[in-house]
C-alpha positions as CSV (number, residue, x, y, z in Angstrom):
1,X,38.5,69.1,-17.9
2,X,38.1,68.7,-21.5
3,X,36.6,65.7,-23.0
4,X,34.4,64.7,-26.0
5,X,31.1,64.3,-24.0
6,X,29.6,67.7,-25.6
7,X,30.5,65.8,-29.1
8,X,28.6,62.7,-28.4
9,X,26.1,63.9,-26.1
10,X,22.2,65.2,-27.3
11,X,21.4,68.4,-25.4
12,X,17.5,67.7,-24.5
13,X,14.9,70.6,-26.2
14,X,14.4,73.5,-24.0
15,X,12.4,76.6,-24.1
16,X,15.7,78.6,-24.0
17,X,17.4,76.3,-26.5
18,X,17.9,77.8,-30.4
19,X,15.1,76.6,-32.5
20,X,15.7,73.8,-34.3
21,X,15.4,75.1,-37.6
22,X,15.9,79.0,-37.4
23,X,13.9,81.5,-38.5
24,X,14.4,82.2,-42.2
25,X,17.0,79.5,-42.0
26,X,15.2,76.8,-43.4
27,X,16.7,72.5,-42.9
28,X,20.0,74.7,-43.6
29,X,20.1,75.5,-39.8
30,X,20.1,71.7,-38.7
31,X,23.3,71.0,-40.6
32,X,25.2,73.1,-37.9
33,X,25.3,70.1,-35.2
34,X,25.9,67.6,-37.3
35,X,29.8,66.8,-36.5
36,X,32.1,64.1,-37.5
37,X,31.1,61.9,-35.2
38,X,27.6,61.3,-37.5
39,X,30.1,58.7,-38.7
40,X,29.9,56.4,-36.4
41,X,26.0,55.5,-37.5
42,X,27.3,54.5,-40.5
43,X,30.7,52.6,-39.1
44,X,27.9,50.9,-36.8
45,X,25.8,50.0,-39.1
46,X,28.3,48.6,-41.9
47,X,29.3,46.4,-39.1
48,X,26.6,44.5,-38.6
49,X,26.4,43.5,-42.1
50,X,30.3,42.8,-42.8
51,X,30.7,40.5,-39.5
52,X,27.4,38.8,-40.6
53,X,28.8,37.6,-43.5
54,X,32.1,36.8,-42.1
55,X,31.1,34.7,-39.3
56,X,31.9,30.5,-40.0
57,X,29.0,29.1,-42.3
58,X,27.1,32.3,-42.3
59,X,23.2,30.7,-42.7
60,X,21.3,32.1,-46.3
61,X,18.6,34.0,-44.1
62,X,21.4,36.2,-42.1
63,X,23.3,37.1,-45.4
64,X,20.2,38.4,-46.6
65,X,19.6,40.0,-43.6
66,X,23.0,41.3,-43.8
67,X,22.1,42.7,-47.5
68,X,19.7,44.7,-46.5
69,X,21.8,46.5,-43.5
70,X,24.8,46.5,-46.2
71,X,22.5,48.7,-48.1
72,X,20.8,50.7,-45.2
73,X,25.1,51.7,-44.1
74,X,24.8,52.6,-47.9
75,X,22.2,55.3,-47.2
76,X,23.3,56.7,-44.6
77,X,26.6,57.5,-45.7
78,X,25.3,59.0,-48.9
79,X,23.3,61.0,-46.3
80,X,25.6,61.6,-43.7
81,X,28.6,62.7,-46.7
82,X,25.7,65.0,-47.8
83,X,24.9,66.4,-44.2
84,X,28.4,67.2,-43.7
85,X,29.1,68.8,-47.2
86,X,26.2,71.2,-46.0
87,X,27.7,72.0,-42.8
88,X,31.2,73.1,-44.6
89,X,29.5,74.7,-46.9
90,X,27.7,76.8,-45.0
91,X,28.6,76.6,-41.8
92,X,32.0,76.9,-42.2
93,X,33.1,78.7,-39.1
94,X,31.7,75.7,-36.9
95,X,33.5,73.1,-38.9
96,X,37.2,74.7,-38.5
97,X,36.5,75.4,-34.7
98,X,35.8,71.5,-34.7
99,X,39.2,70.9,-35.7
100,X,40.6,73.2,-33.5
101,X,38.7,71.6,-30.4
102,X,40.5,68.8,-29.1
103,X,37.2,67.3,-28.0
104,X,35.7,66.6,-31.4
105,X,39.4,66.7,-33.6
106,X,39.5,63.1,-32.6
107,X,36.3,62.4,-34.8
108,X,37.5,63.0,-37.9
109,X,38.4,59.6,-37.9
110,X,35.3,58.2,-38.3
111,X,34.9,59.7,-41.9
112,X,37.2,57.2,-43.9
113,X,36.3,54.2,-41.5
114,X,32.8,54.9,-42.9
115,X,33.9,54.9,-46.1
116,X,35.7,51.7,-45.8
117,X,33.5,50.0,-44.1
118,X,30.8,50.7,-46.4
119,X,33.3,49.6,-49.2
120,X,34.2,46.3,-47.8
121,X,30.4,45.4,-47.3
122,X,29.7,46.3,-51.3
123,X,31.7,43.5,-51.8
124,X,31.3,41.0,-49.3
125,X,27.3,41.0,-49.3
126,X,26.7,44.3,-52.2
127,X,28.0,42.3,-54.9
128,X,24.9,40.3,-54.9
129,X,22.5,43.1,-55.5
130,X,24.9,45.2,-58.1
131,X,27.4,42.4,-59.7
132,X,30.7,41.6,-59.2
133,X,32.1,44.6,-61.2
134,X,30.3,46.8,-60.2
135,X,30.8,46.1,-56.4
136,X,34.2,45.9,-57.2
137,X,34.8,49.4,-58.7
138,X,32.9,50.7,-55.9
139,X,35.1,49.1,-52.8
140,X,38.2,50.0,-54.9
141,X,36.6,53.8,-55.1
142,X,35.8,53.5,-51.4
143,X,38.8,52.0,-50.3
144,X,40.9,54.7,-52.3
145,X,39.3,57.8,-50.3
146,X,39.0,55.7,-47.1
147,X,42.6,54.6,-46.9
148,X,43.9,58.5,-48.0
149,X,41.9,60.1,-45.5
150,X,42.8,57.9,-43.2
151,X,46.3,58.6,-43.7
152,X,45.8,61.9,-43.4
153,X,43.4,62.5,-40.1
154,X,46.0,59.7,-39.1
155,X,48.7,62.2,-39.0
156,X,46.9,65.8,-39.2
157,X,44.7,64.8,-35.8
158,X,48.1,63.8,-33.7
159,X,49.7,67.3,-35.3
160,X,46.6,69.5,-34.2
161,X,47.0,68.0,-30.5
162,X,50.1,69.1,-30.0
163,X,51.0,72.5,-31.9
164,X,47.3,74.0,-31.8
165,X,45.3,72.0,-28.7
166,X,45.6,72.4,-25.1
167,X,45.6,68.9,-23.6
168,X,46.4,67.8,-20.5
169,X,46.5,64.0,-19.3
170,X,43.8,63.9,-17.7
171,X,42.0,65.1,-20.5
172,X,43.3,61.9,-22.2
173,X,39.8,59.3,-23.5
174,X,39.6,56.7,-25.6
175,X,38.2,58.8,-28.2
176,X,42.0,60.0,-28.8
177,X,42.3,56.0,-30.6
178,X,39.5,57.3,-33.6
179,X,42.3,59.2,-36.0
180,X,45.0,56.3,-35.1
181,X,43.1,53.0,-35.7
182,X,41.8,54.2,-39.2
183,X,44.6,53.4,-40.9
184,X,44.0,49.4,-39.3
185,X,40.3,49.5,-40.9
186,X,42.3,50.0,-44.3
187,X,44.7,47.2,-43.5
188,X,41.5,44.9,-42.8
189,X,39.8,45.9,-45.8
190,X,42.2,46.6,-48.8
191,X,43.3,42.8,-48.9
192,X,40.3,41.6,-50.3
193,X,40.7,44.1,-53.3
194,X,44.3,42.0,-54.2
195,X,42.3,38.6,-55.7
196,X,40.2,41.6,-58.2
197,X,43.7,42.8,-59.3
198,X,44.9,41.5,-62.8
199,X,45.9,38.3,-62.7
200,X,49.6,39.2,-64.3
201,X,49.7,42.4,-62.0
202,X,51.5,40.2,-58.5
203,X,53.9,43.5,-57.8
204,X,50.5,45.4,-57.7
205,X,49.2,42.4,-55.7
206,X,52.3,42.2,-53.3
207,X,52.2,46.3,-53.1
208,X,48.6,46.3,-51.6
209,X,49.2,43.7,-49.2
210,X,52.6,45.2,-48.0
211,X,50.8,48.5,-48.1
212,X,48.4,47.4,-46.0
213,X,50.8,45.4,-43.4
214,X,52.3,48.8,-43.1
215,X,49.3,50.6,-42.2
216,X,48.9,47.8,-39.5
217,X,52.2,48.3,-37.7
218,X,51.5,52.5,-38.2
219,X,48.3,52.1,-36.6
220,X,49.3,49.5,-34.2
221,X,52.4,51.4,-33.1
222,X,50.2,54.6,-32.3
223,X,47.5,52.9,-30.6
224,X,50.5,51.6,-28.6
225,X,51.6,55.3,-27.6
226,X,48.0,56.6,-27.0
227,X,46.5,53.6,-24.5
228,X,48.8,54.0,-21.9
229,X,47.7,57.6,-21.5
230,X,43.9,56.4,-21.2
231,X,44.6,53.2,-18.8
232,X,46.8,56.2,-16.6
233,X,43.8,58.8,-16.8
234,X,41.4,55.6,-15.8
235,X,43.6,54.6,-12.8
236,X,44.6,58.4,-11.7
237,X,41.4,60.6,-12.6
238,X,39.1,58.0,-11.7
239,X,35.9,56.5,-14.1
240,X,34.8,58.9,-17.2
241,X,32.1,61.2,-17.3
242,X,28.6,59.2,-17.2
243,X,28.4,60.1,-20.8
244,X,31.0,59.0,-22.2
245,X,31.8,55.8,-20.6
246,X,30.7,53.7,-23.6
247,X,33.6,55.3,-25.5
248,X,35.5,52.9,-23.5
249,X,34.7,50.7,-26.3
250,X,36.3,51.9,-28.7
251,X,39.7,50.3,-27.3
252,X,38.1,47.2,-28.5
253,X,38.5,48.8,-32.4
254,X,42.4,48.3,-32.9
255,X,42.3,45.2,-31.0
256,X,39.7,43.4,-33.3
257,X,40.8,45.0,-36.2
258,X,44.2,44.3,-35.4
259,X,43.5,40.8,-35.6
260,X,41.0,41.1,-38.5
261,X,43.7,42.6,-40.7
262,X,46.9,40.4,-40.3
263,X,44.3,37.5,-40.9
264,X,42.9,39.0,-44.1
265,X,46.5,39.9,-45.2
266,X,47.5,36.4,-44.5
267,X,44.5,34.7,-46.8
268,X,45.5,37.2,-49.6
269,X,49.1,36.7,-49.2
270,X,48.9,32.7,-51.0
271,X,50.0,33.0,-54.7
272,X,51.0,36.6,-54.6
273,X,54.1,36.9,-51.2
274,X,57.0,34.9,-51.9
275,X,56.7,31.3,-50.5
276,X,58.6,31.6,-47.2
277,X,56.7,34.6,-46.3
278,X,53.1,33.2,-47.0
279,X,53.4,30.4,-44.1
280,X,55.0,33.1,-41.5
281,X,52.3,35.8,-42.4
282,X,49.6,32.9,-41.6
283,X,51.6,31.6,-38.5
284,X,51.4,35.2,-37.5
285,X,48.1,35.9,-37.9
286,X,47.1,33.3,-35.0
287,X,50.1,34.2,-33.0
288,X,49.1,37.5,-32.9
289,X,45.3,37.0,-33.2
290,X,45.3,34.8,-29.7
291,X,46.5,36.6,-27.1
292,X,45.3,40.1,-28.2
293,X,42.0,38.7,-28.7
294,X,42.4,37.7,-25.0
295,X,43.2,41.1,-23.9
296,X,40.4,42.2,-26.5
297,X,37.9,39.9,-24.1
298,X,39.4,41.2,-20.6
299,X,39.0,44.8,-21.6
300,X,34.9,43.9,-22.8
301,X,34.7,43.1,-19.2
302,X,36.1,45.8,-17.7
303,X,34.4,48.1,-20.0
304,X,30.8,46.2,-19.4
305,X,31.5,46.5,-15.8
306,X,32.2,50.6,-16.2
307,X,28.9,51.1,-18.4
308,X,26.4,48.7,-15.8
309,X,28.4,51.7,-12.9
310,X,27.7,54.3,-15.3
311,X,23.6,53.1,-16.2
312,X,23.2,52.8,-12.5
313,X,24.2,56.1,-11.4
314,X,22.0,57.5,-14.2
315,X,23.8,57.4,-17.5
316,X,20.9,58.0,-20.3
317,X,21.3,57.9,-24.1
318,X,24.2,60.2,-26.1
319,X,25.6,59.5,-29.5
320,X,28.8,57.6,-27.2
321,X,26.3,54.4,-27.3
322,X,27.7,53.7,-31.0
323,X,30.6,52.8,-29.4
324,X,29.1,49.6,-28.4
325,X,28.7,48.5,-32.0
326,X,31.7,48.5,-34.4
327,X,34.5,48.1,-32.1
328,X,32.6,45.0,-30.9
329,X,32.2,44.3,-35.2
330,X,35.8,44.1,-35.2
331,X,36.3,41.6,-32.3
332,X,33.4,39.3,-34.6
333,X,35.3,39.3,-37.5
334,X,38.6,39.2,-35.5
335,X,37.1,35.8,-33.6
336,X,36.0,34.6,-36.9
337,X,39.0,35.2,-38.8
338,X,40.8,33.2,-35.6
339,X,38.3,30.1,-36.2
340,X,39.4,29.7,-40.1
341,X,42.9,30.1,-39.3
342,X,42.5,27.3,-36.5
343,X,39.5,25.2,-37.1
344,X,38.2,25.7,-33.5
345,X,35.0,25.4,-33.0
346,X,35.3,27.5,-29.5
347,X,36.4,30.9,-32.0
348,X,33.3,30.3,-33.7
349,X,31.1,30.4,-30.5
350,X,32.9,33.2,-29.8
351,X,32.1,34.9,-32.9
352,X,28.9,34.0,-33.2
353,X,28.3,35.4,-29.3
354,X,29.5,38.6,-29.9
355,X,27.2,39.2,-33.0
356,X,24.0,38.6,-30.9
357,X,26.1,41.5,-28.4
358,X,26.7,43.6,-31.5
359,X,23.2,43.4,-33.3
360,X,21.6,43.9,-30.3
361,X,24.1,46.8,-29.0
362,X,23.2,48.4,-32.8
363,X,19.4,47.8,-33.0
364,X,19.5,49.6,-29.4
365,X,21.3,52.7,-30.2
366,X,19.7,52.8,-34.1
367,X,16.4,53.0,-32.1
368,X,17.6,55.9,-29.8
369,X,19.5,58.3,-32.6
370,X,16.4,57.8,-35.0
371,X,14.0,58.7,-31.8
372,X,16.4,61.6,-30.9
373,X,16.8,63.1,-34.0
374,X,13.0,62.6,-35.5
375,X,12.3,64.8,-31.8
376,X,15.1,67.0,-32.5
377,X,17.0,66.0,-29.6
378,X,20.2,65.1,-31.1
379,X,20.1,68.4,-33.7
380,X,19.0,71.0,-31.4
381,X,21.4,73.6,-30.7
382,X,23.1,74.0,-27.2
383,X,21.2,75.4,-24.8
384,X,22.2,78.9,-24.0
């Protein structure tokens, strides 16, 4: 059966593996594993510090806390951009036959929800480190190339699984939702860019926002079609591979965003939607918010209770443990956007509970992929 655990999971050093670095081939040779799904460290990261600062009354000490993992997501994407320039550039042939392998296709989404993500936190907690303006330009710049590529890995990912893969449904994971929910993180983000637009510019202002309630249905729609087709492989092909049975976090990423984005759309939405409109978007944003943040909470404990199964029968670490971090982001600023919309102080519990889940859930797998890659683990070639 085909599934995405080769794309997430280290293959340990051996004597028969490839050198890490090849003869003559200098730090050149490394960029050849480094696949799409390098993302996800920054997505993870980017996530700690945006839901920091979004949570009710966010304390002084965490949003300087949050600064400094704003600017560590910062760094790694510059890095991680970098690595996978390199492994285009010259390793060209293993870079198409990613996109032609329907286990790591699915990954290419993770490239404009880093740059997003990254974009949203140089505004929210950046701005205080590089100005207003500055932080500005940047999250417009960010958002730009995020929300494009998003569009297209949207559509291009879907295309390649059904005129160039070979997938069957029980080859069907949660790691299909990646190319489908970008388009939400764009939704979530771009609304905070409409209060930076000109202040004369409201069909500008009124584009975004429409813009981005678009992308929410888009994304919403597809995440529609692709979950029943994980929930069936889950009932009928029995529990994933130990491997990758965090990925069944990532079902948690639409859902919070989700609610993150028609919340954010419904704060920028005052002054700049027609009247009648402003009061349904915000009536929608908790009557949509509530019960999918319910089915957002019932799926953490089925997933929790599949990943305890999977770390007793032996599951160790693989790059599938960033899962745990910004789908659970999303669900903090989804629970946080609930609490401003409604004033209660249960949402901000809730919030503020899954943060502890998330930072812990990121300091845990930051700890592991530095470990891994500073051994070589998580670069080393397959074993042949």
């Amino acid at each position: 059966m085909t599934t995405a655990t080769t794309a997430f999971t280290p293959q340990p050093a051996q004597p028969s593996a490839r050198p890490l670095v090849a003869p003559g081939g200098g730090p050149v040779a490394l960029l050849r594993q480094v696949g799409p799904n390098w993302y996800a460290t920054v997505m993870g990261t980017a996530i700690v510090a945006n839901a920091g600062a979004a949570l009710p009354g966010c304390p002084g000490w965490l949003r300087a806390a949050c600064t400094v993992v704003w600017a560590l997501s910062a760094a790694l994407l510059v890095a991680v951009v970098a690595a996978r320039a390199g492994h285009w550039a010259f390793h060209g042939d293993q870079a198409r036959r990613h996109l032609l392998d329907p286990a790591v296709a699915p990954f290419q989404g993770c490239m404009p929800m880093a740059l997003l993500a990254v974009g949203a936190g140089t505004l929210s907690v950046g701005s205080r480190v590089i100005g207003e303006r500055a932080a500005v330009a940047v999250d417009a710049t960010l958002w730009g190339l995020g929300a494009a590529t998003a569009l297209l890995v949207a559509a291009a990912v879907p295309y390649l699984m059904v005129v160039r893969h070979r997938v069957t449904p029980g080859d069907a994971s949660p790691v299909w939702l990646l190319p489908v929910v970008a388009p939400m993180v764009a939704a979530a983000t771009g609304p905070a860019l409409a209060a930076h637009l000109p202040a004369g510019a409201t069909q500008a202002r009124e584009a975004l926002l429409l813009g981005c309630f678009a992308m929410f249905g888009m994304s919403l729609l597809a995440t529609l079609m692709m979950l029943p087709l994980v929930w069936s492989r889950l009932v009928g092909g029995g529990p994933l591979p130990l491997a990758l049975t965090p990925a069944l976090f990532l079902v948690l990423g639409p859902l919070g965003q989700s609610t993150t984005a028609v919340g954010q759309i419904a704060d920028a939405a005052r002054g700049t939607v027609p009247a009648p409109y402003t009061e349904a978007l915000r009536g929608f944003a908790v009557l949509y918010g509530v019960p999918v943040m319910g089915f957002a909470l019932l799926w953490l404990a089925v997933a929790a209770a599949m990943v305890v199964r999977a770390a007793r029968r032996g599951m160790g670490f693989a790059m599938t443990w960033w899962a745990f971090t910004f789908p659970v982001g999303t669900c903090v600023t989804g629970a946080a956007s609930l609490a401003r919309h409604t004033g209660l102080h249960a949402l901000t519990w809730l919030a503020v509970g899954l943060y502890v889940l998330l930072a812990v859930a990121w300091a845990t797998a930051g700890a592991r992929t530095l470990h891994g890659a500073v051994r070589g683990g998580l670069l080393a070639a397959p074993a042949r």
